[in-house]
Every structure is written in structure tokens, then in C-alpha cells.
C-alpha positions as CSV (number, residue, x, y, z in Angstrom):
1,X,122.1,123.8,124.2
2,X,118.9,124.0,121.5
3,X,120.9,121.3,119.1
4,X,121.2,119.4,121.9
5,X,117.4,119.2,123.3
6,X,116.8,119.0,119.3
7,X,118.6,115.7,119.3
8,X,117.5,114.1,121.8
9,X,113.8,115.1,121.3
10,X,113.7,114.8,117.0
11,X,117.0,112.7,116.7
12,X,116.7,113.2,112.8
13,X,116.9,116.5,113.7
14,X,120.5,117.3,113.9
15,X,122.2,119.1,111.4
16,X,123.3,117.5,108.4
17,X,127.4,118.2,107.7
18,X,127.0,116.9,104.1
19,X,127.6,119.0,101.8
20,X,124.9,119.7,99.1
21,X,126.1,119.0,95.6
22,X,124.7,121.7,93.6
23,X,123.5,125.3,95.2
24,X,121.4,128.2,93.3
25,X,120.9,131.2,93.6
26,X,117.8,130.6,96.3
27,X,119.6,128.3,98.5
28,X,121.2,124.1,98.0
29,X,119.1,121.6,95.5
30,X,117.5,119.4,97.7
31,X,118.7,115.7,95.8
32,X,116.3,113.3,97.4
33,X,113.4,115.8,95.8
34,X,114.8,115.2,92.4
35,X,114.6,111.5,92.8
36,X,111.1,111.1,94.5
37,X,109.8,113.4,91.4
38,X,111.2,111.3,89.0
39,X,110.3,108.4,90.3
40,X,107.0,109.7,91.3
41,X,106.2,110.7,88.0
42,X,107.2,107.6,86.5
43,X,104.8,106.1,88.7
44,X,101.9,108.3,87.4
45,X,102.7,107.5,83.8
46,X,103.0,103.6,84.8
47,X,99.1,104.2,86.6
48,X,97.7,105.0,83.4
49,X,98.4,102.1,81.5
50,X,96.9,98.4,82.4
51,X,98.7,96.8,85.4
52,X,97.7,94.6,87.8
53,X,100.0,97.0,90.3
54,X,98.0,100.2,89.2
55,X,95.2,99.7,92.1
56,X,98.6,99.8,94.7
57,X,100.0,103.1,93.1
58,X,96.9,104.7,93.3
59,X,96.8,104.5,97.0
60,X,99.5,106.8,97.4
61,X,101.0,108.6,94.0
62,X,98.8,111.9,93.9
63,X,98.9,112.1,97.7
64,X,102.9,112.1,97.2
65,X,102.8,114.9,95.0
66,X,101.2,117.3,97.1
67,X,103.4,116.1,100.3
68,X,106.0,117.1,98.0
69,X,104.8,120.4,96.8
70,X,104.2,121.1,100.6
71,X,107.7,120.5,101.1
72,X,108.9,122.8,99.0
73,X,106.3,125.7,99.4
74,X,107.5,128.8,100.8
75,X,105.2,131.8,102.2
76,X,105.3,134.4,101.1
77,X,102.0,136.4,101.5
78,X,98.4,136.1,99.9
79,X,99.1,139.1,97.4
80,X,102.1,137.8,96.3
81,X,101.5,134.1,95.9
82,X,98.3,135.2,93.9
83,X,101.0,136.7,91.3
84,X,103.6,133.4,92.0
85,X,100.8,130.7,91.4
86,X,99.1,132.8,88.3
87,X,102.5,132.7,86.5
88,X,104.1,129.6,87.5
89,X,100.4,127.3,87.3
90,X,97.9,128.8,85.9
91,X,99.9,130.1,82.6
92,X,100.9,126.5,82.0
93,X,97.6,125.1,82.8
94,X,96.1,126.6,80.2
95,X,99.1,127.1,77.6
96,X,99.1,123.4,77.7
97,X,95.1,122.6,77.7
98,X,95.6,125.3,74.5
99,X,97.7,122.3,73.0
100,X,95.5,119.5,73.9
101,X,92.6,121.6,72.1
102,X,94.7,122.3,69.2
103,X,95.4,118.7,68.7
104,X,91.4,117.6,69.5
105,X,90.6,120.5,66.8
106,X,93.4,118.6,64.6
107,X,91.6,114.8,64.8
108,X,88.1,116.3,64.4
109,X,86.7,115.8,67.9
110,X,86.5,119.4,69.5
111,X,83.7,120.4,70.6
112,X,82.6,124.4,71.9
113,X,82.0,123.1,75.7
114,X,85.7,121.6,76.3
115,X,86.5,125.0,76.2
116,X,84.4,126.3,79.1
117,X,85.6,123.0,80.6
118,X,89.2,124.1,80.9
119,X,88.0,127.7,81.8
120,X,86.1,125.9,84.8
121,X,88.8,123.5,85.5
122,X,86.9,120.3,85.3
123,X,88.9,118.6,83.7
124,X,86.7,115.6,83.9
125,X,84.8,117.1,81.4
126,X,87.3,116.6,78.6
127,X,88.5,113.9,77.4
128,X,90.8,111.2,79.3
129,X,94.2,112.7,78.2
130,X,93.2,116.0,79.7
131,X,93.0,114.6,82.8
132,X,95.6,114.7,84.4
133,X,95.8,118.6,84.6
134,X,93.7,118.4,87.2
135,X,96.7,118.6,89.5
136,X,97.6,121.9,88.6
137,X,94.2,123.4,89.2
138,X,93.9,121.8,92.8
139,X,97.8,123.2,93.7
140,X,97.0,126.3,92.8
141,X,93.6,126.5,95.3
142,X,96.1,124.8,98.0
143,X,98.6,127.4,97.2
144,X,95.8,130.3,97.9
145,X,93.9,128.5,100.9
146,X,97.3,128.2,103.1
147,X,98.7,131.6,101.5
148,X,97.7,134.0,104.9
149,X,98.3,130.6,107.7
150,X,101.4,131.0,109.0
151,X,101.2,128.6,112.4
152,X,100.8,125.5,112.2
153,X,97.5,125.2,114.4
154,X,95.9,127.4,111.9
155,X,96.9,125.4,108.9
156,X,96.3,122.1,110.9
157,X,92.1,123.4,111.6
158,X,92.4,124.0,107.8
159,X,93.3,120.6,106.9
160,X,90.3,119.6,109.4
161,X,87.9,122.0,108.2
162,X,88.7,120.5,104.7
163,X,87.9,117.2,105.2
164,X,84.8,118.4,107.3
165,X,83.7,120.5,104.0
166,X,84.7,117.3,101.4
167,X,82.5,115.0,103.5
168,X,79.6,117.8,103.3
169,X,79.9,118.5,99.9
170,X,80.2,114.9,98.4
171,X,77.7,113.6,100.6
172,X,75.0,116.4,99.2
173,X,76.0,115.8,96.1
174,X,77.4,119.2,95.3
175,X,80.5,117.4,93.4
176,X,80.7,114.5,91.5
177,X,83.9,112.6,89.8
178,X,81.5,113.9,86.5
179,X,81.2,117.6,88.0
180,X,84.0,119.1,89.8
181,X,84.0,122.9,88.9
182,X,87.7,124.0,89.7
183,X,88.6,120.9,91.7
184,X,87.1,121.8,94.7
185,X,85.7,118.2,95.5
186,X,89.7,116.9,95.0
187,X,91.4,119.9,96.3
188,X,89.2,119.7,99.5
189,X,90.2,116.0,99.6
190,X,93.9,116.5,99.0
191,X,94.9,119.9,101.3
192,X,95.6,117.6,104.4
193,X,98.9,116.1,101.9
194,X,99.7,119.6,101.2
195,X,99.8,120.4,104.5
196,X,101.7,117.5,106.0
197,X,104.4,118.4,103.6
198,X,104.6,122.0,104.7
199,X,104.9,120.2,108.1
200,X,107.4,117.4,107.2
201,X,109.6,120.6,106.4
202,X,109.0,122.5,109.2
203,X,109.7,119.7,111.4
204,X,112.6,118.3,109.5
205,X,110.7,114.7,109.8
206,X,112.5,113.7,106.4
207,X,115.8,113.3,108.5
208,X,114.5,110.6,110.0
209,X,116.3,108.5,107.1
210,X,119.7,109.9,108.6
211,X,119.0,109.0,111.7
212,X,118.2,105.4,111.2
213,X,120.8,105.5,107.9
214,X,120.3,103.8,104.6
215,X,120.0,100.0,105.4
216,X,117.0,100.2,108.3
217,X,115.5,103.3,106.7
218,X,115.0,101.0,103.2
219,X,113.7,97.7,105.2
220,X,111.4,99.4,107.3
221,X,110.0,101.4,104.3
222,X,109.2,97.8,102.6
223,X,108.2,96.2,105.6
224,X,106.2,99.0,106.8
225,X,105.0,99.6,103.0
226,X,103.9,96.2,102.2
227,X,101.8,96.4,105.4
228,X,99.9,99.7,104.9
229,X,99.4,99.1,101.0
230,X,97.4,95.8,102.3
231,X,95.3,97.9,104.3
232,X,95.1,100.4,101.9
233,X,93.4,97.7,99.3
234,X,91.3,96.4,102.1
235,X,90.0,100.0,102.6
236,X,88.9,99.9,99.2
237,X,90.2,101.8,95.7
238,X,91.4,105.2,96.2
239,X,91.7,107.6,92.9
240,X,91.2,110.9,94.3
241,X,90.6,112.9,90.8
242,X,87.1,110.7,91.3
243,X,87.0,111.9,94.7
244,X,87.2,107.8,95.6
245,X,89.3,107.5,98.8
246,X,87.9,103.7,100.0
247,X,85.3,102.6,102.8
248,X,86.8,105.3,105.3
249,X,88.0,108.3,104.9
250,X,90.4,108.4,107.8
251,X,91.7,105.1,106.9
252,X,92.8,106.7,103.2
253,X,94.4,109.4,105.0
254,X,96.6,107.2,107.5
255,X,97.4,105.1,104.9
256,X,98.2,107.4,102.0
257,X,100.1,110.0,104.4
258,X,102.1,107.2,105.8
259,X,103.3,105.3,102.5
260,X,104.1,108.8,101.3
261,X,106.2,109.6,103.6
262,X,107.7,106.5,103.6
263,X,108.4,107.0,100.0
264,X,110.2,110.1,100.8
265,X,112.3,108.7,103.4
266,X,113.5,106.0,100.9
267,X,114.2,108.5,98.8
268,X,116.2,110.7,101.0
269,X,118.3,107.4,102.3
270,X,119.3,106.3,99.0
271,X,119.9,109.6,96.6
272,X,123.2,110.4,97.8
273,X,124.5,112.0,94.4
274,X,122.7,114.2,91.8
275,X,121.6,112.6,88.7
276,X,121.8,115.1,85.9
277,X,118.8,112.4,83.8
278,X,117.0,112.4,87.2
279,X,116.8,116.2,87.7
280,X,115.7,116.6,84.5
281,X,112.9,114.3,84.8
282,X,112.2,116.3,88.3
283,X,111.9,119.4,86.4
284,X,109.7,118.1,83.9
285,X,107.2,116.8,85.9
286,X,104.5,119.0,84.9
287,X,105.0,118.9,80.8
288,X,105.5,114.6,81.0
289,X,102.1,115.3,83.4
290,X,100.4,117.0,80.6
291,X,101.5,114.6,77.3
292,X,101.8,111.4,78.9
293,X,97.7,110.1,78.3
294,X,98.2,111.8,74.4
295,X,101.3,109.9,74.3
296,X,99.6,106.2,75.3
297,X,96.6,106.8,73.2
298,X,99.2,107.7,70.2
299,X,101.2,104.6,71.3
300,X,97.8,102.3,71.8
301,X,96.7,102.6,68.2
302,X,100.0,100.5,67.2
303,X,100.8,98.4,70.8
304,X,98.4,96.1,73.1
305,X,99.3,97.3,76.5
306,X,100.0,94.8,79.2
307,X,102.1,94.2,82.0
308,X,105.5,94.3,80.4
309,X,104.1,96.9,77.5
310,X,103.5,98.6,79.9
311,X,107.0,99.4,81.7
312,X,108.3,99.5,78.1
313,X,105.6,102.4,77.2
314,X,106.3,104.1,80.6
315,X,110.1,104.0,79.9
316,X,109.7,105.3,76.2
317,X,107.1,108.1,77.2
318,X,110.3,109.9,80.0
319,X,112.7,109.4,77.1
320,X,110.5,110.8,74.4
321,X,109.8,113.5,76.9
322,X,113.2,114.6,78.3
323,X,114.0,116.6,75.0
324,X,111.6,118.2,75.2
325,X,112.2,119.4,78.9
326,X,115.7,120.1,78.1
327,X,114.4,122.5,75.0
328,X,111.9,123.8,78.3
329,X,114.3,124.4,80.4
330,X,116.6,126.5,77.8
331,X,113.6,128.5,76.1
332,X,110.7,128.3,78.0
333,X,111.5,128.3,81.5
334,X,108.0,129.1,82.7
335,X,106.3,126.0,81.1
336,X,108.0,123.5,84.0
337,X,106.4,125.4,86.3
338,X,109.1,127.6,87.5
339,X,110.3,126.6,90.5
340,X,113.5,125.8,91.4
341,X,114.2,122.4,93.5
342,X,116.4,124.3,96.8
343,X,116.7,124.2,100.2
């Protein structure tokens, strides 16, 4: 009788009979995860090389990793996700800053303060191929802030109270895209994502592409898409590490929420079968996050980036990268940020 209210209220809802292709030892991979990663990655890479599609990818790209990490976050109690985040984030944020310093110390750049700048987690302190780290800093504060919310009223007046506090503290001037001491000004910006994936999960919302099946979940992701991205660019640039999200803020919210979750719908409609090159890309995610900007300032001493350089460079850094995740994944486990892609 509850499967059959379930259906008619959340259609997507009903249970799915296909069988998963590949189960651990914590429950079934989840496929369509291992293909928005990948491609979501690749998509991160592509933004930080000149395109004239890079304003469109930042409306939505970082939002889409947090929906994602959402997703797959499981509670498991404040104490004990203090321990889960220290090892599987904070250890590789600053194993791999260590790295970035080494190399800086290498050229003959380093300078005493980048350290206290990685310590403090602005990474807009450093220098441009540190940036990107700044992911890591702002999942683990989500991670902590949602750690003791177990309903979701509670975690949906955190996601308000968020937004509330980011509009405080950037209008006072307390952070700037220069100055943002642990990522508050971006983690404040960026919770509601995190949130709306811990609710796409509890609401099963990503079974919507089973419901409406491959063909009319893909068109109505591009036609839907196509619209939001134009109103995303009217809205203005979005780059939330600058703590930029356009004219209004609600208007960056609809629209970055919605083309991410359209992105993971697409996604779920059209990865039927596991991809052993896209699952390793998945797991990678965090090591191609940290090389990628070295990688394009090693590769822009030698190439002129444009548009077609550009795919070329993106395409060369995931296959310079995936040995390296595959020596990861055999030796050093902890590095790609170990956690395992199940249901």
C-alpha cells in the first residue's frame, strides 16, 4: 500500500528492478555518480582554460559538486564525522598543498606567508594553481555544519540561515574573494547545494529520469538547460570561490540548483553501464582537482590556449592524470578522498 501512494505521489519513486552492476562491501556503486564526476570534473578542468563557454560552466559546475557530495553523504554523528572528514579531507588538503609548496620552493617563488595561507585555508591567498583546493576546505565545514541535523526542516533553516549570514557577512565586508579565512564567505554561499543533495537522496528526486526514461529526460534537460543557462548569464557571472553569484542571489540559486540537477538527471538516464575509464576518473576527482591549474601553467609555457587547445589540454590533463589515480587507488587509498561511490 506505501509503494503504491509512493507512485502515485513521487512517480520516480518506485523501486528500481535493475540490477546494479558492481556492489561493495557498503552497499551497490551508484553508476550515474561515476559519470556526472567525470564529466563534472572535466568540466572544471575545461573552466580554467580560455573559452568562450567558460562564463556558462561557471553557472553551475561547483554547485554540482556539492549537490553531488550531498548525495552521497551519510550521517553518522558530529564526533564521528569530525574523525571521517579529518582523514578523508583535511589529510589530503594539506598532503597536497605540501606538494604545491614543494614545487613553488622548487621554481623559486615561495614565500613564508603561503604557508599560513594553507593553514587558514584561503586559498586565495596563494597562487592561482592552488586554488582550486578551496573545495575541500568548504566540504569539510558543510560536512561539520549538517553533522548533528538529522530532519530535514532543521537542515532546510540551515540552508536559510546560511544565505542570511553570507549576505551579512559580504555586505560588511567581513570576507572578500581576497580574504576568505577558511572559506566561510564560499561555504556559507554553497551549503544550500549541499543540502539539496542530501535532499535529492532522501527524496529519491534523481528517479525522475526513470520515470520520464531516457529520450524525454535528455530533451527536456537541453531544452530546460538552454533556457536557465540564458537566465543564468542575464543574472550576471557567477564564480562562487570569488563569492560572485550575479545581480540576485536567489536568482543564482534557482538557476544553479536547477541546471544541476538537470545535469544529474541526464546523467542517471544515459549511464546505463559502468565504465571502468569513467570510474576511475570519478575516483580521481580530488588529485585531477588539485594538479590540473600546475598542469596548464606547465602546458602554457609551450601551447597558446584557445578554443580547440583548449579541449585538447582538458583531454591530455584526465589522461596524464588517470595513472596516477590508478597508482592512488593501489597505494594510497586515502589521497582520493576515501570514499567509496555506493548506494
Amino acid at each position: 500500500m506505501k509503494d503504491i501512494e509512493l507512485q502515485g505521489r513521487f512517480p520516480w519513486r518506485t523501486k528500481d528492478t535493475t540490477p546494479a552492476p558492481n556492489a561493495g562491501a557498503g552497499g551497490k556503486r551508484i553508476v550515474w555518480i561515476d559519470y556526472a564526476k567525470a564529466v563534472g570534473i572535466a568540466l572544471v578542468v575545461f573552466a580554467h582554460l580560455p573559452s568562450p563557454l567558460v562564463p556558462f560552466i561557471f553557472q553551475f559546475h561547483m554547485p554540482l559538486f556539492f549537490v553531488l557530495s550531498g548525495f552521497l553523504y551519510k550521517p553518522i554523528g558530529a564526533r564521528r564525522e569530525l574523525g571521517r572528514s579529518f582523514r578523508c579531507l583535511v589529510v589530503p588538503y594539506l598532503v597536497y598543498n605540501a606538494g604545491l609548496l614543494a614545487l613553488t620552493a622548487l621554481f623559486g617563488s615561495f614565500r613564508a606567508s603561503m604557508v599560513a595561507g594553507v593553514l587558514l585555508g584561503n586559498q586565495a591567498s596563494l597562487p592561482g594553481n592552488y586554488f582550486a583546493l578551496w573545495f575541500v576546505v568548504s566540504l569539510f565545514l558543510m560536512r561539520m555544519a549538517v553533522s548533528g541535523l538529522h530532519s530535514g526542516r532543521a537542515m532546510a533553516a540551515a540552508s536559510l540561515l546560511s544565505v542570511l549570514a553570507f549576505a551579512a557577512v559580504r555586505g560588511s565586508g567581513f570576507v572578500s574573494p581576497s580574504c576568505d579565512y577558511f572559506q566561510l564567505g564560499s561555504s556559507l554561499l554553497c551549503l544550500p547545494f549541499f543540502v539539496f543533495g542530501i535532499a535529492m537522496r532522501r527524496l529519491s528526486l534523481e528517479r525522475l529520469a526513470v520515470w520520464l526514461g531516457a529520450g524525454r529526460t535528455v530533451a527536456f534537460a537541453v531544452a530546460a538547460g538552454g533556457l536557465l543557462l540564458w537566465a543564468g548569464m542575464a543574472n550576471g557571472d557567477v564564480d562562487v570561490f570569488r563569492l560572485s553569484a550575479g545581480k540576485s542571489l536567489a536568482a543564482f540559486y534557482v538557476v544553479s540548483a536547477s541546471l544541476s540537477y538537470l545535469f544529474v538527471l541526464a546523467c542517471k538516464a544515459l549511464s546505463t553501464k559502468e565504465n571502468m575509464v569513467v570510474r576511475t576518473i570519478s575516483h580521481g576527482t580530488l588529485p585531477i582537482l588539485a594538479v590540473h591549474q600546475t598542469m596548464i601553467l606547465a602546458m602554457g609555457r609551450f601551447v597558446e590556449f584557445h578554443a580547440l587547445t583548449s579541449v585538447a589540454a582538458t583531454l591530455l590533463i584526465l589522461l596524464l592524470c588517470y595513472p596516477l589515480v590508478k597508482v592512488g587507488e593501489r597505494f594510497f587509498p586515502l589521497l582520493l578522498l576515501g570514499k567509496r561511490n555506493v548506494g
